[in-house]
PAKE-748754 format. One record per residue (C-alpha): residue number from 0; residue in three letters; x, y, z. Coordinates in pm, 1 decimal. Each point is the difference from the previous one (the first is absolute). Layout:
REM PAKE-748754
NUM:ALA:X:Y:Z
...
***
This chain:
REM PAKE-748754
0:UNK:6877.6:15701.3:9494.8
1:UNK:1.8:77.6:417.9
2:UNK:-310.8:-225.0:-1.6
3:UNK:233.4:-331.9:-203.4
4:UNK:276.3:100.0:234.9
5:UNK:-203.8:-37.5:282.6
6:UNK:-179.0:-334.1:-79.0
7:UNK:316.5:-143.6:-67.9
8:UNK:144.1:34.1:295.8
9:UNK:-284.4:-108.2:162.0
10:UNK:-0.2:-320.3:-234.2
11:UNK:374.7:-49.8:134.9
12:UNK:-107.0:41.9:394.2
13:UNK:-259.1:-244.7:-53.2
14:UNK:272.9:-267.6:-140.3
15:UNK:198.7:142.8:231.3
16:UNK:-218.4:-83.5:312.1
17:UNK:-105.3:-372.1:-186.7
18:UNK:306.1:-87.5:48.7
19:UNK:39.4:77.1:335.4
20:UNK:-375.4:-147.1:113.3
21:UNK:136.6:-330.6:-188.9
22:UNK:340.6:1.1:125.1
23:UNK:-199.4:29.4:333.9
24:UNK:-229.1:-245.9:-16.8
25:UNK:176.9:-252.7:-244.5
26:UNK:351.2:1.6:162.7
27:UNK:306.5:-11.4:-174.7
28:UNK:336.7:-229.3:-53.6
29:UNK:279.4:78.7:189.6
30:UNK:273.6:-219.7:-127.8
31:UNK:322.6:107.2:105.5
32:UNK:240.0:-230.0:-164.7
33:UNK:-55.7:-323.4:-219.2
34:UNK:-204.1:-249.8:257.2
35:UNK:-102.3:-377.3:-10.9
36:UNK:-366.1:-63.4:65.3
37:UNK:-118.9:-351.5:32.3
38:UNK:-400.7:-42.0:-24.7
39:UNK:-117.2:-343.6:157.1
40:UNK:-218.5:-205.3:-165.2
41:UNK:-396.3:65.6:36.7
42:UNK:101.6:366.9:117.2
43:UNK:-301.9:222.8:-48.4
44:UNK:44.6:383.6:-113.0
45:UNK:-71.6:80.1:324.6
46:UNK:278.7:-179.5:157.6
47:UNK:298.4:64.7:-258.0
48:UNK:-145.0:400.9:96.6
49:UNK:108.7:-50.5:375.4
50:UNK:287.7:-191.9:-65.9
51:UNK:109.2:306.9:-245.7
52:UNK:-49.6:238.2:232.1
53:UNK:168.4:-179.4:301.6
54:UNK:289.4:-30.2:-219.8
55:UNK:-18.5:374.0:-69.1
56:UNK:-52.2:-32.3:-347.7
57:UNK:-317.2:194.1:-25.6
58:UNK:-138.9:256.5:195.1
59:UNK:-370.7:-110.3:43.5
60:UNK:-126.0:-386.2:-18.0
61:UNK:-357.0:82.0:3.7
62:UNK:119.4:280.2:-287.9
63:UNK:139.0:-287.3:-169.3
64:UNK:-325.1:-198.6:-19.6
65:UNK:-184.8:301.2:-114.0
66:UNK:218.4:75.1:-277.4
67:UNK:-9.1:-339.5:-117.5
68:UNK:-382.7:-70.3:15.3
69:UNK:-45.4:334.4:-181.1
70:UNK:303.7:1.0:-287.1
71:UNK:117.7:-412.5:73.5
72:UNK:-103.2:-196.6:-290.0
73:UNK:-160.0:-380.3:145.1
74:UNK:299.7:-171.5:-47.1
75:UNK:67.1:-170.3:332.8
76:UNK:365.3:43.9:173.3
77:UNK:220.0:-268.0:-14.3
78:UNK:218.4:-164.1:193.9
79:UNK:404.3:39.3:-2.1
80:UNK:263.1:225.0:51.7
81:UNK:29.4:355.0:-140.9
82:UNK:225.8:263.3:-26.4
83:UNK:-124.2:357.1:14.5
84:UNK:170.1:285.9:-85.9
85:UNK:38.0:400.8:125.8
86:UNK:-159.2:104.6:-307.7
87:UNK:-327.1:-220.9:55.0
88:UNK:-361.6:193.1:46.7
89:UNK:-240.8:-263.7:181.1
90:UNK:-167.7:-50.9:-312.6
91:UNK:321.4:-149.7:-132.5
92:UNK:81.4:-239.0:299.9
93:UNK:-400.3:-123.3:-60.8
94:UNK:113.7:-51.7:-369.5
95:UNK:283.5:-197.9:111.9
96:UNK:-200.8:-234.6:271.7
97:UNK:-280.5:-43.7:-271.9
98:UNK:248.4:-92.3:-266.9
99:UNK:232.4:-221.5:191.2
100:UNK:287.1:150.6:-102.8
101:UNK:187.6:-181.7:279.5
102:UNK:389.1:-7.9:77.7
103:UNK:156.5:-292.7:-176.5
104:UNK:370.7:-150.9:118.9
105:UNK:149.3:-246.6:-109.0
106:UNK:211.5:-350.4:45.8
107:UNK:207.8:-155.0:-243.4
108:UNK:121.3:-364.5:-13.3
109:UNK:387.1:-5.0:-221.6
110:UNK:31.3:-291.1:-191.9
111:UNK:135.6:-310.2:113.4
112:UNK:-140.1:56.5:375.2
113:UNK:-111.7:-285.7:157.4
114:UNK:-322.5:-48.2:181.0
115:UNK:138.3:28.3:386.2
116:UNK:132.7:381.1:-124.0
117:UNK:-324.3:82.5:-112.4
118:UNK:-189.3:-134.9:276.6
119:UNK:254.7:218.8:209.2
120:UNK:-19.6:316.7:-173.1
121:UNK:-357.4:-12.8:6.1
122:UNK:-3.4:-15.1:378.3
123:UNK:253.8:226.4:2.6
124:UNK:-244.8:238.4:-205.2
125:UNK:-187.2:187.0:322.4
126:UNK:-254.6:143.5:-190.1
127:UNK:-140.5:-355.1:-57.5
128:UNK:-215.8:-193.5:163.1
129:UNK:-75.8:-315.2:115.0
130:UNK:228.9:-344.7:8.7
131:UNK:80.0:-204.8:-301.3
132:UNK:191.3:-331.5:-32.2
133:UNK:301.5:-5.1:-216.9
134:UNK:-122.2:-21.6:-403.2
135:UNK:71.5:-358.4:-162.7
136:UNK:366.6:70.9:-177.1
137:UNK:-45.5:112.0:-386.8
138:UNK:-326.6:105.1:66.0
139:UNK:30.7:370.4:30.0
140:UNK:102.9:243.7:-342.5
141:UNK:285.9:222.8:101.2
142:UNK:-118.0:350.5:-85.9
143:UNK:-125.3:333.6:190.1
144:UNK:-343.3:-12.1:133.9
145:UNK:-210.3:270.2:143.0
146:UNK:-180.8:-34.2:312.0
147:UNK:-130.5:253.1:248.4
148:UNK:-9.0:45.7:399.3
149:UNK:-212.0:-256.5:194.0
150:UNK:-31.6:-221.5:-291.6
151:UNK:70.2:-394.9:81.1
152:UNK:330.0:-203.0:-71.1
153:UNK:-233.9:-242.4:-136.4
154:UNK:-144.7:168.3:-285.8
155:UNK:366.5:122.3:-56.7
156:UNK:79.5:-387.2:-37.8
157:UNK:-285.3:-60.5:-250.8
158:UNK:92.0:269.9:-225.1
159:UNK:343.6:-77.1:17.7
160:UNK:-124.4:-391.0:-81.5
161:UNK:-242.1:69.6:-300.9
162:UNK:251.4:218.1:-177.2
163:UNK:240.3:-297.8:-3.5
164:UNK:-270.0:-227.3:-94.2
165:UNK:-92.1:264.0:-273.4
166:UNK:365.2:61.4:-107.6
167:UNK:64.5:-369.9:9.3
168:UNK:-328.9:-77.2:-273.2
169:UNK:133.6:269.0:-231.7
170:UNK:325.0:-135.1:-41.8
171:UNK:-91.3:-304.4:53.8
172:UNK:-202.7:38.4:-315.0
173:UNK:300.0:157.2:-204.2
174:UNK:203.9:-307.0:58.5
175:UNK:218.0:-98.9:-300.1
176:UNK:-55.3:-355.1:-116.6
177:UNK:235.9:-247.6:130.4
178:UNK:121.2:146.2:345.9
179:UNK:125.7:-212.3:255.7
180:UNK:-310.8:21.6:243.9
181:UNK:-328.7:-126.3:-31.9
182:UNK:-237.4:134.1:269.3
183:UNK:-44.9:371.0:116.4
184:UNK:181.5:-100.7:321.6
185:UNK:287.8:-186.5:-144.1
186:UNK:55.0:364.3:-186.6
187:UNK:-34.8:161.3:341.5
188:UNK:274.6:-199.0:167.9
189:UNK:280.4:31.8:-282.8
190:UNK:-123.0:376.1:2.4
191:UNK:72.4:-19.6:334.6
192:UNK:331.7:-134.8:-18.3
193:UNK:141.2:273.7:-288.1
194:UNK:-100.3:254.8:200.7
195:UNK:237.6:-95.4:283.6
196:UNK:248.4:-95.2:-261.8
197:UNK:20.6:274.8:-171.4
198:UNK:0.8:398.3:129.1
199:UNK:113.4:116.7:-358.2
200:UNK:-357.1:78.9:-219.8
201:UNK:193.2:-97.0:-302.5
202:UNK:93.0:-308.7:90.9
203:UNK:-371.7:-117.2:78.2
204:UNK:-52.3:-209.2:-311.1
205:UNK:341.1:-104.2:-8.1
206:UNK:6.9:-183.0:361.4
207:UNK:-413.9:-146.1:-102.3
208:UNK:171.1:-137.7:-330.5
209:UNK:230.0:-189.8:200.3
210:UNK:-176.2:-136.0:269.0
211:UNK:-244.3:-104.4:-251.6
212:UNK:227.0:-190.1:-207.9
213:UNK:122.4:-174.9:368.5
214:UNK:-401.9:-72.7:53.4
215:UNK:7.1:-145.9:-330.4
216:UNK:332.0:-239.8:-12.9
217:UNK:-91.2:-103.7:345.8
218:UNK:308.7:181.7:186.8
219:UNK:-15.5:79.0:311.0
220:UNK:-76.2:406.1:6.7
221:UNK:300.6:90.5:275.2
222:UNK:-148.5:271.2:86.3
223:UNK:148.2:131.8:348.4
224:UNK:-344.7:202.6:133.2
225:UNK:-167.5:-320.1:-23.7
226:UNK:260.6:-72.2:305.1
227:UNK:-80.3:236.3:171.7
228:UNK:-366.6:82.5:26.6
229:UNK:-120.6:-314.2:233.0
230:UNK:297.0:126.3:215.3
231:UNK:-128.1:390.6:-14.2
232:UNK:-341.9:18.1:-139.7
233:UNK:167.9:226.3:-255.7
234:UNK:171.2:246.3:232.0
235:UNK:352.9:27.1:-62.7
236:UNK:235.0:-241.1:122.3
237:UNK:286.0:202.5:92.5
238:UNK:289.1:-234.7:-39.5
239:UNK:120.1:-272.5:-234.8
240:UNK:-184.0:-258.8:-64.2
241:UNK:104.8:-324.3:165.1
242:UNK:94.0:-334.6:-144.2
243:UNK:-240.4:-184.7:200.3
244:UNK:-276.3:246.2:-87.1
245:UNK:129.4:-76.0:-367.7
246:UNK:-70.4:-367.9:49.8
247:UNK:-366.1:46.7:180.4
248:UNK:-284.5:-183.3:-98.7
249:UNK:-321.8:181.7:-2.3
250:UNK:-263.3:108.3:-245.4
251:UNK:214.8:325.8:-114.2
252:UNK:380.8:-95.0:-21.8
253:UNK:45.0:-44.2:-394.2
254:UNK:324.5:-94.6:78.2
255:UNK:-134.3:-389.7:121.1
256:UNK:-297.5:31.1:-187.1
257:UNK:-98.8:-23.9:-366.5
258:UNK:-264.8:246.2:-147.7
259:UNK:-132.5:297.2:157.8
260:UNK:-72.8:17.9:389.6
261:UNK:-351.4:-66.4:131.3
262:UNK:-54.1:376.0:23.0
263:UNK:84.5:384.7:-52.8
264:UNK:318.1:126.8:211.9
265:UNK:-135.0:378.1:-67.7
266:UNK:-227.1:189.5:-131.3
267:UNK:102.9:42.9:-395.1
268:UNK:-68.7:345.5:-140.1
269:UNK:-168.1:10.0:-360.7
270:UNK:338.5:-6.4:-207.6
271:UNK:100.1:-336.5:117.7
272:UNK:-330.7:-94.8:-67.8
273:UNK:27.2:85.1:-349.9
274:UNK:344.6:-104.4:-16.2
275:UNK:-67.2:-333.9:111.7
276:UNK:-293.9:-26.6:-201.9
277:UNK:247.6:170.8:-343.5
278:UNK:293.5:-108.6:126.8
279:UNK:356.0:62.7:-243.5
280:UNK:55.4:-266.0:-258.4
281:UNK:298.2:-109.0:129.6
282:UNK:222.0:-348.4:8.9
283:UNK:172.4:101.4:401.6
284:UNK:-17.9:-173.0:234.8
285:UNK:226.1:137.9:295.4
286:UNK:65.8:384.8:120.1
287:UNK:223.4:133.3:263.8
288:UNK:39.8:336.8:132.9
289:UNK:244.3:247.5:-252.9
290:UNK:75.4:218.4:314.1
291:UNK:-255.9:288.7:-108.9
292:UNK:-308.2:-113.7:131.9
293:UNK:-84.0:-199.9:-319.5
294:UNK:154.4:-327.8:-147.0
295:UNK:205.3:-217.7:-194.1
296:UNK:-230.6:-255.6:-261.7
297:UNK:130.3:-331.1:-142.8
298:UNK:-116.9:-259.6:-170.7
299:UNK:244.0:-261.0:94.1
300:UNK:181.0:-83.4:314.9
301:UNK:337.8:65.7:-140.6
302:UNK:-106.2:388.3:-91.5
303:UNK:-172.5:-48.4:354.1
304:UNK:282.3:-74.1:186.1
305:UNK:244.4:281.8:-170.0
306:UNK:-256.7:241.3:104.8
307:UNK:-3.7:-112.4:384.2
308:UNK:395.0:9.0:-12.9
309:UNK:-59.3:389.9:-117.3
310:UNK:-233.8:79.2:267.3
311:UNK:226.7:-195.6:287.1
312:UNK:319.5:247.1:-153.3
313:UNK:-282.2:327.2:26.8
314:UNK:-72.3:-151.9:372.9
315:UNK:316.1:-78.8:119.7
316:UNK:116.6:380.6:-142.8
317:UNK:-275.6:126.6:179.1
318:UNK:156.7:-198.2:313.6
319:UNK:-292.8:-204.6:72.8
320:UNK:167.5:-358.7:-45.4
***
């Protein structure tokens, strides 16, 4: 019994003193609090090892390299951003490099923002790199995309582009028969324009149903952001539109122009798409504002024109006439 005792605790000192040589010789983490590591591309083992330890992240480089040509699997280290943790053994900040488990952030485009916003929040975005010119309008799918440190506005552009382009195919290809548009950028542009029309998700179909039936009949489509984007690019105007901007010629204003202007005046998220594409079956053809964010439909201009008189009475209640 002395003699199982006894080899026991010998058993333990040797695990004991193991532990000790390899903590020695092998190093250790010493993570304090959650830190962001960024490995370069083409960094060798070698290098991420001193880079660790200069940081104060481990306690031995050249213990580093041991323990990974000894218990490291041949997966190579890859390049990115990581965040290690207080709780991580080196072993487990190898795992991470090897798997590329990098930090991900991420930028998202709202629908209904024009190209020059993008372009500026993307510049704006620090952690980017590189220059980029400002995206052709409409081509660019609102939505959240993830991107991470060091990574080029560029390739940010692209993805943003080829979603659209995918988006646009698979609605595109849902289209009910009969729709007012003919092309996959005619559907773009009238996407574009119920997207400023319209904040109200509900209402989608509703406002695509009636500017279709205007692209049908030949009606001019009135529709006031066409005003204003050659004057902004999209950004908002910040005052009332004025009667000489009303009366502008150009290849946008739908008020002195038949049909749909000769491009996208924002970047249409997927619902308008579809909305455009499925738009309500509806006989209106005039809205105005019902004071709640959404609007007032008609189908003639007598129920038109009783429905501006109601919003002038909410506006002039209000105190803004």
């Amino acid at each position: 019994m002395k003699a199982a005792r006894n080899l026991v605790l010998i058993v333990l000192g040797l695990a004991v003193a193991g532990l000790v040589l390899a903590s020695t010789f092998l190093g250790s983490a010493t993570i304090g609090k959650d830190t962001s590591f960024t490995i370069p591309a083409g960094a060798s083992v070698a290098s991420v090892a001193d880079k660790l330890e200069a940081e104060g992240l481990i306690s031995s480089a050249s213990g580093f390299v041991l323990q990974a040509r000894i218990f490291g699997s041949d997966t190579p280290i890859q390049a990115g951003e990581f965040l290690l943790k207080p709780d991580m053994s080196q072993g487990d900040i190898l795992a991470a490099f090897q798997s590329g488990d990098v930090i991900r952030r991420f930028v998202t485009i709202p629908e209904g923002m024009p190209s020059v916003l993008v372009w500026e929040r993307l510049m704006g975005e620090e952690l980017l790199t590189g220059e980029v010119a400002v995206p052709p309008e409409g081509s660019i799918l609102p939505d959240t995309y993830a991107f991470e440190r060091g990574q080029s506005r560029k390739s940010i552009v692209e993805q943003m582009q080829a979603a659209m382009d995918k988006a646009l195919a698979e609605e595109w290809a849902k289209r009910r028969p009969g729709i007012a548009v003919d092309t996959m950028r005619d559907a773009l542009i009238l996407a574009s324009i119920v997207e400023k029309e319209t904040g109200k998700p509900d209402e989608r179909r509703m406002v695509a149903g009636l500017y279709s039936n205007r692209v049908k009949t030949g009606m001019m489509l009135q529709a006031d952001p066409t005003i204003i984007y050659p004057i902004t690019k999209g950004k908002p105007l910040g005052r009332r539109i004025r009667q000489s901007e009303i009366a502008a010629v150009n290849g946008y204003n739908t008020y002195t122009r038949v049909g749909l202007p000769e491009g996208p005046i924002t970047n249409p998220g997927r619902d308008s798409i579809a909305a455009v594409l499925n738009p309500e079956n509806t006989a209106a053809l005039f809205m105005v504002a019902d004071g709640t964010g959404g609007h007032w439909f008609a189908n003639t201009l007598a129920e038109h024109n009783a429905n501006v008189a109601k919003w002038y009475a909410i506006r002039k209640e209000r105190g803004e006439m």
